[in-house]
N, C-alpha and C positions, 0 to 999 in steps of 0.2 A: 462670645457665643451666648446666643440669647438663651434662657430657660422658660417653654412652655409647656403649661399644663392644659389637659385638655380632659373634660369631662362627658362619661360617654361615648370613650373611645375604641369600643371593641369590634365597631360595625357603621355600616354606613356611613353618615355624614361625618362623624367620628373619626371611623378610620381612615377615611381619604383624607383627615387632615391633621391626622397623626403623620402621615405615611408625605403630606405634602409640608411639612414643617420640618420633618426630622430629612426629606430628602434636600432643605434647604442651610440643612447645616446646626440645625437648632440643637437645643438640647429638650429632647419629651420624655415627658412623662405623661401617664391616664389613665382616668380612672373608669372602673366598669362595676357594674353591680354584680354577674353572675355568672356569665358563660365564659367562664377559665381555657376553652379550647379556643374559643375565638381569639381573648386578649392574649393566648399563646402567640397564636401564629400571628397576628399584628407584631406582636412585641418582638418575634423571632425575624420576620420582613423587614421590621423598622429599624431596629436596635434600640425602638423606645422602652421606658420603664414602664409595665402595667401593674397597678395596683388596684386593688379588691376595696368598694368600697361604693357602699349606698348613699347619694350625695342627700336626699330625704332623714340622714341621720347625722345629728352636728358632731356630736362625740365618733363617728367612725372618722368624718370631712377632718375633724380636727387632729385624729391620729393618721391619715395618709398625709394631710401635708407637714407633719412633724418628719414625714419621709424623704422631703425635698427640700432641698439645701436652699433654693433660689425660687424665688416667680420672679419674671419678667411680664409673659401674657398669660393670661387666666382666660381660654374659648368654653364659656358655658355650654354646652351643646348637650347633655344628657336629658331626657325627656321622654315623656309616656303619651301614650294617648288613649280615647273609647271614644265606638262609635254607638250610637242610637240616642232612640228620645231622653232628653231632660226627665222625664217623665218616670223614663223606667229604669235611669240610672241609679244604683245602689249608694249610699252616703257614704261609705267607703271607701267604692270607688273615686269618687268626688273628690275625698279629701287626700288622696290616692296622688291624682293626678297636681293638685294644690302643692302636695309636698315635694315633689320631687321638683315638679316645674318651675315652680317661684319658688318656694322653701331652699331649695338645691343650690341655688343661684347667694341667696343669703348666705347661706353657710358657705360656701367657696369665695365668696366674693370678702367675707369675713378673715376667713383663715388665711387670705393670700394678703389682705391691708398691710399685718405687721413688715412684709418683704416692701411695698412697694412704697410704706412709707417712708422708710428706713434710708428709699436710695432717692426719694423724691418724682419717681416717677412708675408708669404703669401703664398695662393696657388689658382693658375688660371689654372681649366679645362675648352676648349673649345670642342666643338665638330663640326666635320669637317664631314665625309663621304669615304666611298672607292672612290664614284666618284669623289671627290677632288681630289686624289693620281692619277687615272687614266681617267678619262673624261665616260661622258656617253652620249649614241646619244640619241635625243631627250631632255636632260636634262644639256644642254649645260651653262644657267645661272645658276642653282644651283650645275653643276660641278664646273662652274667659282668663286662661291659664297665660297663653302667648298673650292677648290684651295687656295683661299685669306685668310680664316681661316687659315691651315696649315703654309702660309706665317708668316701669321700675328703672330701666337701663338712661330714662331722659333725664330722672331724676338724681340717676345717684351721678352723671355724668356735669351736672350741677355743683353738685356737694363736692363731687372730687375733686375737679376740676383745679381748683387752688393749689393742690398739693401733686399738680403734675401726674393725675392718675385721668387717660383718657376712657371713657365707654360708649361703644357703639353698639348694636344691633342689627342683627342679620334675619332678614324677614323669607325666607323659603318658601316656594311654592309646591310644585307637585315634583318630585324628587326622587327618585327608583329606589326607594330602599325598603326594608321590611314592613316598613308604616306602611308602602302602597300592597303589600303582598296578597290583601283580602277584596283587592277593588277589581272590579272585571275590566278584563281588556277592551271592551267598548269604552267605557267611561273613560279610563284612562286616554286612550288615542281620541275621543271628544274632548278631552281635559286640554290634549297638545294640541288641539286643532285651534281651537280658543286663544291659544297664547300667539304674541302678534310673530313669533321667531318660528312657531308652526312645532316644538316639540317640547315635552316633558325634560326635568333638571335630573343631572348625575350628581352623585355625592360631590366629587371636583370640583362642580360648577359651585357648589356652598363652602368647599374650603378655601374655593382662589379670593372668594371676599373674604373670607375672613384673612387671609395672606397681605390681601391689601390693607385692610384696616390694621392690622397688626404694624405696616408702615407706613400710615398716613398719620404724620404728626401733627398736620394739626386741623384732623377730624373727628369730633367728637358730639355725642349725644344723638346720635343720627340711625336713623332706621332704614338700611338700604334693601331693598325687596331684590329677592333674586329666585323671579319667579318666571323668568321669559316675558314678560307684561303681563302678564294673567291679571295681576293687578294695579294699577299706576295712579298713585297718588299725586 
């Protein structure tokens, strides 16, 4: 039985693959920052473990995985975003979205090394965004945030490499979950019109890659978009 952790799992893209990992037998665990009712009923649906905990703070990352007996797969998935000008975003904000989105990724990717050096081997899904590969206006920190992902995930996919730890990247396009909650229904069904499949991504459609990469041994450092084509590199 495999042991996965999954970050940012109380909703969304998250929960479908909590919900698609532990109905494959796995063992999950996930962490969430704050809504206790959500990671309830995840955790009562799944029979995963949810654990409370701001992945932007090392010392909290470092006492939830002191929780878990094992990593196997480590799916980075927790993530913020803001929308508007560069211009008028608060530095806060900024460094907001910095921490949680790259910072977050460090500090779990840290705390889970000890487990997976231990047995020689590993697998780290991070999740990045189309607008990482290609920028988006108005959304200019959290293009720059996913950007840093992709860096980071080809990088450490490098580095690990030797010691049997793979990393890949998961690039999401437009994807029904609360991040779309504030977009108008025009935009959104222009958004699926646009993609070459003609519709907008479910949470699923982002767990079943991470499912794959989770068993594809020997894919590593690669950033697969799974955006409908919206964007095709």
């Amino acid at each position: 039985m495999r042991t996965v952790v999954i970050t940012g799992g109380s909703r969304g893209i998250g929960a479908a693959a909590v919900a698609l990992f532990a109905g494959l037998g796995d063992r999950v665990f996930f962490l969430y920052e704050k809504n206790h009712a959500a990671a309830g009923a995840v955790a009562e649906k799944t029979g995963a473990t949810a654990i409370c905990c701001d992945v932007s703070d090392g010392q909290a990352v470092a006492a939830a995985f002191a929780q878990i007996p094992d990593v196997d797969i480590l799916v980075c998935n927790a993530g913020v975003c803001w929308y508007g000008l560069m211009s008028s975003m608060p530095e806060p904000d900024w460094d907001r979205l910095f921490d949680v989105n790259v910072k977050g990724i460090y500090h779990c990717v840290n705390a889970a090394m000890p487990h997976f050096l231990r047995k020689q081997r590993g697998c780290v899904i991070t999740v990045s965004s189309m607008w990482g590969q290609v920028g988006a206006s108005c959304e200019a920190a959290y293009s720059a945030t996913k950007g840093a992902v992709i860096g980071l995930s080809k990088a450490l996919a490098k580095e690990l490499g030797p010691s049997g730890v793979r990393v890949n990247c998961v690039a999401p396009g437009v994807i029904l979950t609360d991040m779309c909650a504030g977009v108008e229904p025009e935009i959104l069904a222009q958004m699926a019109e646009e993609a070459p499949v003609g519709r907008n991504g479910t949470p699923m459609d982002v767990a079943k890659a991470f499912a794959y990469l989770a068993d594809a041994d020997f894919v590593t450092g690669q950033v697969l978009g799974v955006s409908g084509g919206y964007v095709i590199n």
